[in-house]
N, C-alpha and C positions, 0 to 999 in steps of 0.2 A: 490469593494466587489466581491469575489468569492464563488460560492453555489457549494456544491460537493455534490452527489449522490450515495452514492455504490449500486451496487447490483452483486447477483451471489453466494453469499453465502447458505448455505444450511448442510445437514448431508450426510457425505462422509463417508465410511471405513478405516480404516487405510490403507494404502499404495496408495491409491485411489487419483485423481487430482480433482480439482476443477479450476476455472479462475473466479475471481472478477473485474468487471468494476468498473469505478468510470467516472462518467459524469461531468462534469465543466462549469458553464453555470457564464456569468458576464463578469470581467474585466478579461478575460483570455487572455495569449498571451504566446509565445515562453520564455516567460521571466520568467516564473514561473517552477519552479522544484517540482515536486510531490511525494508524497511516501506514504507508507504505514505504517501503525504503527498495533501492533494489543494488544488485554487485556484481560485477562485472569483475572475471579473472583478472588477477594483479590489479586492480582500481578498489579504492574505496570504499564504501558503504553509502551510496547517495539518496538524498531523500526527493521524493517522487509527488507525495501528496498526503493530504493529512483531513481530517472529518474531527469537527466538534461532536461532545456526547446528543445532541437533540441533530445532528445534522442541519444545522441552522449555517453553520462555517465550514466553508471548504477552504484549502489552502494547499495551492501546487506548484511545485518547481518550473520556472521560466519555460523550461525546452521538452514539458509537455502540455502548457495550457492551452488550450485548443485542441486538442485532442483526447485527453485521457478524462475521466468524470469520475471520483468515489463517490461513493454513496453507503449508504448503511440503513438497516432493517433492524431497529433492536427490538422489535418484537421476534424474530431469528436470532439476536446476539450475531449477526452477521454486518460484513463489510465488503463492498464489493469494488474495485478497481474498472471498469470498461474503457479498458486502450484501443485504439485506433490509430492510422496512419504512422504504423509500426515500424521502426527503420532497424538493418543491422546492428548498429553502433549500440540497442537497446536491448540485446541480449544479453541477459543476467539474470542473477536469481532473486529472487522479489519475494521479497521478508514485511511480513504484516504485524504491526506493531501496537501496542498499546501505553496509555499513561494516562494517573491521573490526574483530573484537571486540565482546565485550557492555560495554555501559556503564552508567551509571546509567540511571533509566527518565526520569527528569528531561533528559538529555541526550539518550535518541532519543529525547525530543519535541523536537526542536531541527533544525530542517535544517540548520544548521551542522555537525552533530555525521556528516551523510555524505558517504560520498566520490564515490560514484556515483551519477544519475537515469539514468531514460529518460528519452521523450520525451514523453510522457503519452499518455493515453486519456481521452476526453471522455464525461462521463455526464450526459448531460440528464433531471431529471426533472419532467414533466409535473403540472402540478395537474386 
């Protein structure tokens, strides 16, 4: 089992940065790929971006590249999100994910595709 924790979340301005952690405590190891997903009332469950176990592979949703960076510390068991050029349309609650194995990039866009959530972290932003 894997427990994930976000936090960092908060109300930001539009254009304004935030960085979301997500802490990993259990059966964690390099072997696990983590990502982000985030939900927005009455929409979906959309995926955001995604970190190979060595951090060697990033992989992120079209309509935040350039902006948004994860990264991850596993000497922390930590995953860290840093957004930037924050729009309203991008307030949701933002759920950090685990699974193991790398897969297709097609597949961790897929919430299906993990095993693990947190609980989420709320990120309102302001127009």
């Amino acid at each position: 089992q894997v427990q994930l924790v976000e936090s960092g979340g908060g109300l930001v301005q539009a254009g304004g940065s935030l960085r979301l952690s997500c802490a990993a405590s259990g059966r964690t190891s390099v072997s696990y790929v983590m990502g982000w997903f985030r939900q927005a009332p009455g929409k979906e469950r959309e995926f955001v971006a995604a970190i190979s176990g060595d951090g060697g592979s990033t992989y992120y949703a079209d309509s935040v590249k350039g902006r948004f960076t994860i990264s991850r510390d596993n000497a922390k068991n930590t995953v860290y999100l840093q957004m930037s050029g924050l729009k309203p349309d991008e307030t949701a609650v933002y759920y950090c994910t685990a699974r193991y194995g790398l897969t297709t990039q097609a597949l961790l866009m897929r919430p299906g595709s993990y095993n693990y959530w947190g609980q989420g972290t709320q990120v309102t932003v302001s127009s």
